[in-house]
C-alpha positions as a Python dict, from the first residue, in 0.01 Angstrom:
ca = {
    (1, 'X'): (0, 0, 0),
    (2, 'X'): (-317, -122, 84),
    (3, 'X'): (-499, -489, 37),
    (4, 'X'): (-826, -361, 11),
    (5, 'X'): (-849, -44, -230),
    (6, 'X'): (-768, 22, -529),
    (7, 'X'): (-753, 436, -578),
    (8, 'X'): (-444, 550, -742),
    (9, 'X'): (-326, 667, -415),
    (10, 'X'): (-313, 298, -245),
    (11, 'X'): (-291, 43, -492),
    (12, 'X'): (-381, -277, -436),
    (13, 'X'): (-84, -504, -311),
    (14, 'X'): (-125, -928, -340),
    (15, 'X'): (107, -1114, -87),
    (16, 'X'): (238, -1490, -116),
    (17, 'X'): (-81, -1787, -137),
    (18, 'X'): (-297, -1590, -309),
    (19, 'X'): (-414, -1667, -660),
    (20, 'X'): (-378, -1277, -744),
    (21, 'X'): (-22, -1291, -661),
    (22, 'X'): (19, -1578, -870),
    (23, 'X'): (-189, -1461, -1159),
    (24, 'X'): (28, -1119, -1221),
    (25, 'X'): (354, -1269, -1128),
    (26, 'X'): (301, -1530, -1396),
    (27, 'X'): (460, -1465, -1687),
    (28, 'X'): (588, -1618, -2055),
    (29, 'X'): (885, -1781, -1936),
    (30, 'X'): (823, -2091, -1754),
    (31, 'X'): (1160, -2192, -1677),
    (32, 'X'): (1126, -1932, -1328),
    (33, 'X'): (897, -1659, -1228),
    (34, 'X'): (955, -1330, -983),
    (35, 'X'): (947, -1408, -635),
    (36, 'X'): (815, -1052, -440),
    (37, 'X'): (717, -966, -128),
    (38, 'X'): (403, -767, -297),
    (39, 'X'): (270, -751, -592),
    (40, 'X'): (85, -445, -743),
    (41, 'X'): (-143, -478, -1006),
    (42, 'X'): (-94, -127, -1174),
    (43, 'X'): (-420, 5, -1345),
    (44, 'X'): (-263, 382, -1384),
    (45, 'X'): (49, 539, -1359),
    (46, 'X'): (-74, 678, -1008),
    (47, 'X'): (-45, 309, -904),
    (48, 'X'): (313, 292, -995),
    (49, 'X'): (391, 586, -826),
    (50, 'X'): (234, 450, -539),
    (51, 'X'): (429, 164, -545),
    (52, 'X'): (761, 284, -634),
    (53, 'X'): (736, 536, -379),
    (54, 'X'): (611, 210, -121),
    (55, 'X'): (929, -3, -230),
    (56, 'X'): (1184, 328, -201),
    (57, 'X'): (1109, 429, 158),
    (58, 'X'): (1128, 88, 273),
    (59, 'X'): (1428, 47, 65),
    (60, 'X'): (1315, -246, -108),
    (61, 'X'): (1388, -382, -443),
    (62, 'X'): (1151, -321, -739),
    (63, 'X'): (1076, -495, -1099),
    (64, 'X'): (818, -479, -1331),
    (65, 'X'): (618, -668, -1560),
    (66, 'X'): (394, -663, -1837),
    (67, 'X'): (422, -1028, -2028),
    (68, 'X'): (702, -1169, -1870),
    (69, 'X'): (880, -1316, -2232),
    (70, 'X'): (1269, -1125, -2154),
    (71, 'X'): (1269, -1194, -1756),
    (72, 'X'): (1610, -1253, -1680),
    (73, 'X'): (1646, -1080, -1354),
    (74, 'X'): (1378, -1200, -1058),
    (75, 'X'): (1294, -1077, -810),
    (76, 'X'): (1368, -1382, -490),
    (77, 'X'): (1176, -1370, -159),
    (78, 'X'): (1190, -980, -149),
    (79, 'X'): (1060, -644, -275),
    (80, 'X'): (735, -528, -484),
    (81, 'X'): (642, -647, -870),
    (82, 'X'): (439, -395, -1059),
    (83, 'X'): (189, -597, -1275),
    (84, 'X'): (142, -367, -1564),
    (85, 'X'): (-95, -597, -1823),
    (86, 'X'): (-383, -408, -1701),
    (87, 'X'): (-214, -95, -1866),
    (88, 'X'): (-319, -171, -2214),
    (89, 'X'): (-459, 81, -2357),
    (90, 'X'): (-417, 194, -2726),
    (91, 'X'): (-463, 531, -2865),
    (92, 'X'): (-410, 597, -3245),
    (93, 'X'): (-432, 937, -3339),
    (94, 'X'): (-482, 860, -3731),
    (95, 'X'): (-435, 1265, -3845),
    (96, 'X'): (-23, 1272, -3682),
    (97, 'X'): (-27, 874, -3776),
    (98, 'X'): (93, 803, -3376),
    (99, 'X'): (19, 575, -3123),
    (100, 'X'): (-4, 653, -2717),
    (101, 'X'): (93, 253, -2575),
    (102, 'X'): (54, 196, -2246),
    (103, 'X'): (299, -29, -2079),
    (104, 'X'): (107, -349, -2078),
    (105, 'X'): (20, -304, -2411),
    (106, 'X'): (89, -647, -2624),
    (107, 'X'): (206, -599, -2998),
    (108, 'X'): (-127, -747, -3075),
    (109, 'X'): (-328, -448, -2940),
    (110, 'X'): (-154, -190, -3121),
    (111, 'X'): (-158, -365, -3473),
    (112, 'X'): (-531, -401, -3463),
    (113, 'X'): (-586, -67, -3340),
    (114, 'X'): (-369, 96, -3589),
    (115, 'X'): (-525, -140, -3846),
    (116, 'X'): (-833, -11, -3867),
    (117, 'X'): (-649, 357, -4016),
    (118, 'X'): (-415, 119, -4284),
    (119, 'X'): (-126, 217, -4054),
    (120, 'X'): (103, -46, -3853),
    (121, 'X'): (378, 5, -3577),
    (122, 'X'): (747, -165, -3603),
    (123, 'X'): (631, -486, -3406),
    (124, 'X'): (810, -779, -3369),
    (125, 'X'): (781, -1123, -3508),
    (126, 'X'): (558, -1217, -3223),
    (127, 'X'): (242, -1021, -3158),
    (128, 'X'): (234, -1152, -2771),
    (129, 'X'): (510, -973, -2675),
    (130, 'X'): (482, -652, -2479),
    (131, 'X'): (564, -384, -2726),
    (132, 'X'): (714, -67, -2447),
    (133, 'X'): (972, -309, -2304),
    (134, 'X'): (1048, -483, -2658),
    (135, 'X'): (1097, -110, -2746),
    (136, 'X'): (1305, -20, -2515),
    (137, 'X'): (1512, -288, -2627),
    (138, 'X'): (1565, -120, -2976),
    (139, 'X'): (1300, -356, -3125),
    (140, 'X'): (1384, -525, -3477),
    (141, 'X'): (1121, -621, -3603),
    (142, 'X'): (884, -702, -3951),
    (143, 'X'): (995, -415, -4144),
    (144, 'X'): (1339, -301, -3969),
    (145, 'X'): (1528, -289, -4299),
    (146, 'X'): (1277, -32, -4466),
    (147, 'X'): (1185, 168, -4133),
    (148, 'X'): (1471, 94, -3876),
    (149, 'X'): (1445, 18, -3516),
    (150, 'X'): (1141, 52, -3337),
    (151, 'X'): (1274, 294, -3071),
    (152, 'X'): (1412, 514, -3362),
    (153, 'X'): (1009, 587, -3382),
    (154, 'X'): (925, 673, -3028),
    (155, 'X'): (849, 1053, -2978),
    (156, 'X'): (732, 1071, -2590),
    (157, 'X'): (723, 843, -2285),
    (158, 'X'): (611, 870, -1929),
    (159, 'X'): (839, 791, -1680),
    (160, 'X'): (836, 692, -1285),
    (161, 'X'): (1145, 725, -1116),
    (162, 'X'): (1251, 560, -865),
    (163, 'X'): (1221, 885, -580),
    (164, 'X'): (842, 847, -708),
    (165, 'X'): (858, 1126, -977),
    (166, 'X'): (600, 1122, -1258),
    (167, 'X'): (817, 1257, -1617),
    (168, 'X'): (739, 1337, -1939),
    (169, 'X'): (1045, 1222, -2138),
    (170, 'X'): (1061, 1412, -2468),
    (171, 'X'): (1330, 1554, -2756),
    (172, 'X'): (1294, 1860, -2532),
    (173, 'X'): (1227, 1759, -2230),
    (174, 'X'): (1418, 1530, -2019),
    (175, 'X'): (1635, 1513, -2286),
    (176, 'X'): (1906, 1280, -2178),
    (177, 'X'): (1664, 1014, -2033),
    (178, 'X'): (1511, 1075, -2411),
    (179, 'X'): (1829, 943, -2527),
    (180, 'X'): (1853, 633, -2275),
    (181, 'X'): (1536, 518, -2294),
    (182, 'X'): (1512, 461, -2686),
    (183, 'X'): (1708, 162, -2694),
    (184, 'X'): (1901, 155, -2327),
    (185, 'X'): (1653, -68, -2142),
    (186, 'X'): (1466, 3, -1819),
    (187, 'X'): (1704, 103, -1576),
    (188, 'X'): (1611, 477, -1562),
    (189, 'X'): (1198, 406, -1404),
    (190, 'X'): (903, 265, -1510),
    (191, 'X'): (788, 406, -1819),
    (192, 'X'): (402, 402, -1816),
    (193, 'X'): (303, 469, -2158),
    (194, 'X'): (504, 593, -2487),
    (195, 'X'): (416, 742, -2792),
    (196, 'X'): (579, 585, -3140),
    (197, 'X'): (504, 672, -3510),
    (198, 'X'): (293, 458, -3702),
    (199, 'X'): (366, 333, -4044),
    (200, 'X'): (176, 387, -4386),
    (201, 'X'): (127, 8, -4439),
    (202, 'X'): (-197, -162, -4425),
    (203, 'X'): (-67, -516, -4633),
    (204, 'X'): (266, -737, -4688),
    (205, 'X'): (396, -1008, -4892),
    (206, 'X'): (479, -1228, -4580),
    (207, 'X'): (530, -1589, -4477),
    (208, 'X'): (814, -1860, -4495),
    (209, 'X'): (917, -2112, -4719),
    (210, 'X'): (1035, -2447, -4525),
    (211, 'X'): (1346, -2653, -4667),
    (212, 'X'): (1463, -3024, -4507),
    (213, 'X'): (1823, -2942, -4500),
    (214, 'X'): (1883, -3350, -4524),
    (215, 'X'): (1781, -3283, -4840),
    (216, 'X'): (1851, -2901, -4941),
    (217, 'X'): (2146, -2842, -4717),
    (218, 'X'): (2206, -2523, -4991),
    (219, 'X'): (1979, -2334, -4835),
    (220, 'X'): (2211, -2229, -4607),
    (221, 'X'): (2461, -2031, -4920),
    (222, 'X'): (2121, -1950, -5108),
    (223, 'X'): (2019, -1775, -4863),
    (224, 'X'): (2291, -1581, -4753),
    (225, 'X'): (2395, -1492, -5111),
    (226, 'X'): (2039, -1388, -5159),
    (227, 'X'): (2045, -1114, -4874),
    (228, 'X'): (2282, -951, -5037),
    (229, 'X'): (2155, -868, -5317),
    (230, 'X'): (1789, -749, -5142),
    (231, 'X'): (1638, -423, -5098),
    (232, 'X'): (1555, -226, -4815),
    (233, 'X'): (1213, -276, -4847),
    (234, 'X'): (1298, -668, -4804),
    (235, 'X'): (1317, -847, -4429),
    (236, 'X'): (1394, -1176, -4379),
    (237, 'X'): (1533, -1432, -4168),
    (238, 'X'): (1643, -1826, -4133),
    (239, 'X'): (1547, -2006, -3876),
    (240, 'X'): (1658, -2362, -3834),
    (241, 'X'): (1476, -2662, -3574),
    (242, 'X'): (1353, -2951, -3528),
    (243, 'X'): (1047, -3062, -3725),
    (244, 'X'): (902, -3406, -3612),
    (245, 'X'): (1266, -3503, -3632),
    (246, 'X'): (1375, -3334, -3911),
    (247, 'X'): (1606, -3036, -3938),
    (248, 'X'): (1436, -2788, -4074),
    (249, 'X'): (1511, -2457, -4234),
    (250, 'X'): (1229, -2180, -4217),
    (251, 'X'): (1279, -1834, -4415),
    (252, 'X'): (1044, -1602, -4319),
    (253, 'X'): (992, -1330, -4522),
    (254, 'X'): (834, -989, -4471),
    (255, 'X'): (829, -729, -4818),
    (256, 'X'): (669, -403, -4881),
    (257, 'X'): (601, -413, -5242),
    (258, 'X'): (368, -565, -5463),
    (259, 'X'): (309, -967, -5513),
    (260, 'X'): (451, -948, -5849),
    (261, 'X'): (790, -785, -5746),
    (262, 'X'): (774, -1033, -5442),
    (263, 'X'): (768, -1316, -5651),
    (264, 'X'): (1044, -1175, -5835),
    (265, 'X'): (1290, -1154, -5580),
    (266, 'X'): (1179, -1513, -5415),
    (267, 'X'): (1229, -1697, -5708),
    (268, 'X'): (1585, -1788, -5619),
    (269, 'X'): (1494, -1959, -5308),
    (270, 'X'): (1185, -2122, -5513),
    (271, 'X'): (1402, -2252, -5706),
    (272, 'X'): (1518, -2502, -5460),
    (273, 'X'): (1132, -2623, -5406),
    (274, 'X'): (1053, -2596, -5072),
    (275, 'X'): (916, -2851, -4903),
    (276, 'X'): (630, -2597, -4771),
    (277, 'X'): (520, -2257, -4931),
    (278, 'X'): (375, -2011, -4741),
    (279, 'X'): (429, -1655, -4889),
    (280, 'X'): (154, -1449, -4981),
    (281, 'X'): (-7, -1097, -4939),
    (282, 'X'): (-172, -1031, -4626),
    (283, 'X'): (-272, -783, -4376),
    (284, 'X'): (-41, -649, -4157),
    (285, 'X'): (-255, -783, -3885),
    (286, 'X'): (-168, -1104, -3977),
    (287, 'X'): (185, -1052, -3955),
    (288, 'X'): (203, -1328, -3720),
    (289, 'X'): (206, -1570, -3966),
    (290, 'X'): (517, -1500, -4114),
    (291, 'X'): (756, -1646, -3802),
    (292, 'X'): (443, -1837, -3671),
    (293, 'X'): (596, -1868, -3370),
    (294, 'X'): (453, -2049, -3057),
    (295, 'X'): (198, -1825, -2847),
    (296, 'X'): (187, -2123, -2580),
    (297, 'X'): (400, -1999, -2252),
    (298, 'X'): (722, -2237, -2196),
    (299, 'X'): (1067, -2291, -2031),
    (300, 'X'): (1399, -2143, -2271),
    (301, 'X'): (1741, -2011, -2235),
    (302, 'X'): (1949, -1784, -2515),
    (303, 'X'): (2181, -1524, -2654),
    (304, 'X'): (2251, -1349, -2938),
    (305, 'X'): (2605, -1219, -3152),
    (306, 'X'): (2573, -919, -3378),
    (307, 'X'): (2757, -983, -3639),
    (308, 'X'): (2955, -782, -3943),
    (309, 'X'): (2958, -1044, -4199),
    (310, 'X'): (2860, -1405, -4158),
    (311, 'X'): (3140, -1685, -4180),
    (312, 'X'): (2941, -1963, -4388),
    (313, 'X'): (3131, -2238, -4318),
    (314, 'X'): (3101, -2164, -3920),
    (315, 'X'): (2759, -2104, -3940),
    (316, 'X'): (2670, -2470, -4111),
    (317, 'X'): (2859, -2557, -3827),
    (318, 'X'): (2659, -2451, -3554),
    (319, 'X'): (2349, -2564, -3765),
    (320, 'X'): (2501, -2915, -3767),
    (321, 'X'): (2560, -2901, -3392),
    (322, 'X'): (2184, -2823, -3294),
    (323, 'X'): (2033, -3096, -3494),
    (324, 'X'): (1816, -3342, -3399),
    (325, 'X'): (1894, -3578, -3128),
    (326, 'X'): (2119, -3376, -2900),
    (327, 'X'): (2023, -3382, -2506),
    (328, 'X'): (1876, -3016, -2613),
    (329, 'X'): (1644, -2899, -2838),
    (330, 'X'): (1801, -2558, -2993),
    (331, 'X'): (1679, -2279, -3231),
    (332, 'X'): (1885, -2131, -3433),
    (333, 'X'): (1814, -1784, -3604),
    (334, 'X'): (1996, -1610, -3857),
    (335, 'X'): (1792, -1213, -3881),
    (336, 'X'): (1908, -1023, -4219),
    (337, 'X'): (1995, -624, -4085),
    (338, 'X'): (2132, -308, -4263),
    (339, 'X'): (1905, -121, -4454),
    (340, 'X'): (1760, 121, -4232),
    (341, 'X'): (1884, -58, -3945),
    (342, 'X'): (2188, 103, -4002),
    (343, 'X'): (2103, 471, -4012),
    (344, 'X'): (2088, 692, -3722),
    (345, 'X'): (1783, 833, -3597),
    (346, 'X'): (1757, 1223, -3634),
    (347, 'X'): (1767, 1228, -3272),
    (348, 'X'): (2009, 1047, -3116),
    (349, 'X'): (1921, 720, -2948),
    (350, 'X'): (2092, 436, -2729),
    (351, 'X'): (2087, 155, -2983),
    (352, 'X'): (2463, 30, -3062),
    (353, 'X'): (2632, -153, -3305),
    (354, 'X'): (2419, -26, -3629),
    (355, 'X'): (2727, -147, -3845),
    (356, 'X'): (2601, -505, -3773),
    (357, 'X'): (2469, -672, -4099),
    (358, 'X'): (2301, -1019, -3940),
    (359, 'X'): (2173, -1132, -3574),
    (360, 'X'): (2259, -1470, -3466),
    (361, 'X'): (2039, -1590, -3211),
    (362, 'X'): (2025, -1915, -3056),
    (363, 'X'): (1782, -2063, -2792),
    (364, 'X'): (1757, -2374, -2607),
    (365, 'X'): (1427, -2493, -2483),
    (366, 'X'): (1407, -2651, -2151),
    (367, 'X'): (1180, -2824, -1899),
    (368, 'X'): (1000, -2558, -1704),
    (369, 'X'): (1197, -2623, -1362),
    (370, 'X'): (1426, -2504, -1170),
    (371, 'X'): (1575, -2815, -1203),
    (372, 'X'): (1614, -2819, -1581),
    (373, 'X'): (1809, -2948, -1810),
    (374, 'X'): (1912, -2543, -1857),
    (375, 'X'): (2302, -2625, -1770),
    (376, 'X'): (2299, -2806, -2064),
    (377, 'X'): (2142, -2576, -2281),
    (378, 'X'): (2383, -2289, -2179),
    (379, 'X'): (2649, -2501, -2264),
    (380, 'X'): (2520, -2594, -2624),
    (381, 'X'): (2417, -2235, -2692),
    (382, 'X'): (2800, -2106, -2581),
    (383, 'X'): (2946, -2343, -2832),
    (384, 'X'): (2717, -2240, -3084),
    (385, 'X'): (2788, -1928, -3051),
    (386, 'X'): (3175, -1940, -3006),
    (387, 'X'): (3448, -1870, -3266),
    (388, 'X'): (3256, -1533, -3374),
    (389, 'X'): (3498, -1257, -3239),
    (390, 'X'): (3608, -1206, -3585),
    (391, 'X'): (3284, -1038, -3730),
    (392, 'X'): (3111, -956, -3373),
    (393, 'X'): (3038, -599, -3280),
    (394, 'X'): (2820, -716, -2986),
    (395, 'X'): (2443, -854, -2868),
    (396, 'X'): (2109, -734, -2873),
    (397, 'X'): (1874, -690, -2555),
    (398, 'X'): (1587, -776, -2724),
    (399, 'X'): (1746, -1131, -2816),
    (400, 'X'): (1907, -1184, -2418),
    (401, 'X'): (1666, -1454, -2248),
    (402, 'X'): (1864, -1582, -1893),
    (403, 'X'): (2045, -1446, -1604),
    (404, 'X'): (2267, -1149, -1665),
    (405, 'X'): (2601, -1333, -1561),
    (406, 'X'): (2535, -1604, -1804),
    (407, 'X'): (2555, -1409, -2119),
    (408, 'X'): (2813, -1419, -2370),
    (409, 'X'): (3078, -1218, -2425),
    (410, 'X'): (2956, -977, -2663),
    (411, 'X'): (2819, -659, -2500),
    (412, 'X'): (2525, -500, -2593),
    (413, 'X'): (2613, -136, -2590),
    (414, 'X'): (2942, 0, -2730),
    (415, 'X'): (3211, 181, -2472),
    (416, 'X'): (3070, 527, -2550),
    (417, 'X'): (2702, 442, -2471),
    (418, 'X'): (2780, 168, -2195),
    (419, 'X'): (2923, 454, -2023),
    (420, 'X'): (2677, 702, -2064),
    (421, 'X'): (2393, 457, -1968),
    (422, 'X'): (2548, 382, -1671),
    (423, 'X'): (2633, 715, -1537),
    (424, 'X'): (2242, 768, -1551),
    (425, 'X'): (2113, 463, -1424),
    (426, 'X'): (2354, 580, -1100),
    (427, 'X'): (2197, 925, -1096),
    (428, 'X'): (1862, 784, -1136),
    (429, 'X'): (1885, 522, -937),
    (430, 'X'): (2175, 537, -705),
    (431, 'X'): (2082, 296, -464),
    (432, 'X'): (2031, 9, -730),
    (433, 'X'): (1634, -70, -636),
    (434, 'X'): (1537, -137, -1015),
    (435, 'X'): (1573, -481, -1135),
    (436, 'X'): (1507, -429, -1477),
    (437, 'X'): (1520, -749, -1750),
    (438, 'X'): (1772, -645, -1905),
    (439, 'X'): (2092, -528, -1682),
    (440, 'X'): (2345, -266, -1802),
    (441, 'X'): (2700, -408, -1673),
}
């Protein structure tokens, strides 16, 4: 690699003190970044060739990047980070309602370049996030219930392997990395670019209704008891934080249907006058709004249980745990699945545990050092999380923020896939140079 060119051949590599390096090993998470000898700022899949091909011969470790939000595996002191935000191209081809994402592509990108055809892609509740890695994750996002997971959609991807190998990855060709990729993670290559289906929504009936549980602690059974009674077309979650001090309960709610029929099925939760009101129809590209989750970079730890039923009692439990004034400030997130969720894609796909009817997710945020309170938070977020195994079927990847040996119990792939994934992360990588964000163990 060279410091002073930038054809596709010789990349440009940035070394340790310079504000390049920094820049594009910066990421989302706060609470630690990658560490490489080199990093490349990839502008075209010739550059990651380059640089996988670099890091092989010389036997060094590799990782890659686009946003930084899931890092959970760092590089330290050694081997080459390819930078891949400057890979953000968007092509919508309106006519086979598709999108070609490349890999440093955020959500954002693709929803405004699919908005201008009334179309939208599966994105996630936060438009920052990079949407090829959150894909590769399985991806649950606005409209899961109606449309399933986002890598049920994906129809093509390019892939770098590790010996420096530039794939197609298709239902017919490469068929088994086909398979792996949609929902197994990136421990196969670096995939460059993908192709997903686009959706035939242009508007929603989004936002979230806010409750003080101090004074509506019944959100908690509404809420539930109201899921199950909801149509596909319905997503929703219930997230529960601190407010200035005040534990708060936040349904967000994301339905593909008319106001009128929105209002409809809301009015049960209305009923219990919510402190704020926020649902209305919008355009998908303001989808955002409906978590309204923070687009500021900071420090945070978590894990996730998929879960067949949720135990109501144990859940107000861990609710009352992460209130206000603990040494930790925790999230708690309760996501709604089935639906569509829990049908197979016609082609087969890596995504486990489809049974699973909510996601519990809880994160702890933490002071961006590496001297954090993050111990702590750990510690909270394995209580809260503890006394599941009943109704568990496992974890999500896309949910999976922190260090591979400081996840929970619940494993994200069943025996059958967890098998099958690893067998070709060996083949493809048998000398174990990838450190993708989320491991397969």
């Amino acid at each position: 690699m060279s410091a002073n060119t930038t054809d596709a051949e010789s990349p440009v590599a940035h070394h340790p003190g310079s504000a390049e390096y920094d820049e594009h090993r910066a990421g989302f998470q706060l609470r630690e970044h990658h560490q490489p000898a080199h990093v490349v700022a990839a502008r075209a899949a010739g550059d990651v060739v380059a640089a996988v091909r670099h890091a092989a011969e010389s036997d060094m470790p590799i990782a890659v990047q686009a946003t930084g939000h899931g890092l959970a595996n760092p590089l330290a002191g050694e081997g080459v980070l390819v930078s891949t935000r400057r890979m953000d191209s968007v092509d919508v081809d309106p006519g086979a309602g598709t999108a070609w994402v490349g890999a440093g592509a955020r959500w954002r990108d693709v929803i405004e370049a699919a908005a201008r055809y009334d179309l939208a892609p599966l994105s996630g509740s936060m438009p920052g996030v990079g949407a090829v890695s959150y894909t590769l994750g399985g991806g649950i996002g606005l409209m899961a219930r109606r449309y399933g997971f986002a890598a049920d959609h994906v129809t093509r991807l390019e892939l770098v392997t590790v010996d420096g190998s530039l794939l197609t990855v298709s239902e017919h060709e490469e068929p088994e990395l086909f398979w792996a990729l949609r929902g197994g993670g990136g421990s196969f290559g670096i995939v460059t670019a993908l192709e997903m289906a686009l959706m035939p929504v242009a508007r929603l009936v989004g936002g979230g209704l806010m409750f003080d549980l101090g004074e509506t602690p019944e959100v908690v059974s509404t809420w539930l008891q109201w899921t199950a009674t909801m149509p596909a077309e319905m997503t929703s979650a219930m997230t529960t934080l601190d407010v200035s001090k005040r534990h708060m309960a936040h349904v967000q709610i994301a339905y593909l249907g008319s106001a009128a029929e929105a209002d409809e099925l809301v009015a049960p939760l209305r009923a219990l006058k919510p402190a704020y009101d926020g649902l209305q129809e919008i355009p998908y590209r303001r989808s955002d709004t409906v978590f309204s989750e923070p687009a500021q970079p900071h420090a945070y730890v978590g894990d996730n249980v998929l879960l067949r039923a949720i135990d109501e009692e144990r859940l107000r439990e861990a609710i009352a745990a992460s209130a206000p004034g603990r040494s930790v400030r925790s999230i708690i997130s309760v996501r709604h699945l089935g639906g569509a969720l829990s049908t197979p894609p016609r082609v087969p796909n890596a995504v486990s545990h489809r049974e699973a009817m909510y996601l519990l997710c809880v994160v702890g945020v933490v002071a961006p050092t590496t001297t954090s309170n993050a111990a702590s938070a750990r510690a909270l977020q394995d209580e809260l999380l503890a006394g599941w195994s009943g109704t568990a079927v496992g974890s999500s990847p896309n949910f999976t923020f922190g260090r591979p040996d400081q996840r929970t119990a619940a494993e994200p792939f069943d025996a059958e896939h967890r098998d099958r994934l690893l067998q070709l992360a060996r083949k493809y990588d048998p000398a174990g140079l990838l450190h993708p964000s989320f491991v397969i163990a």
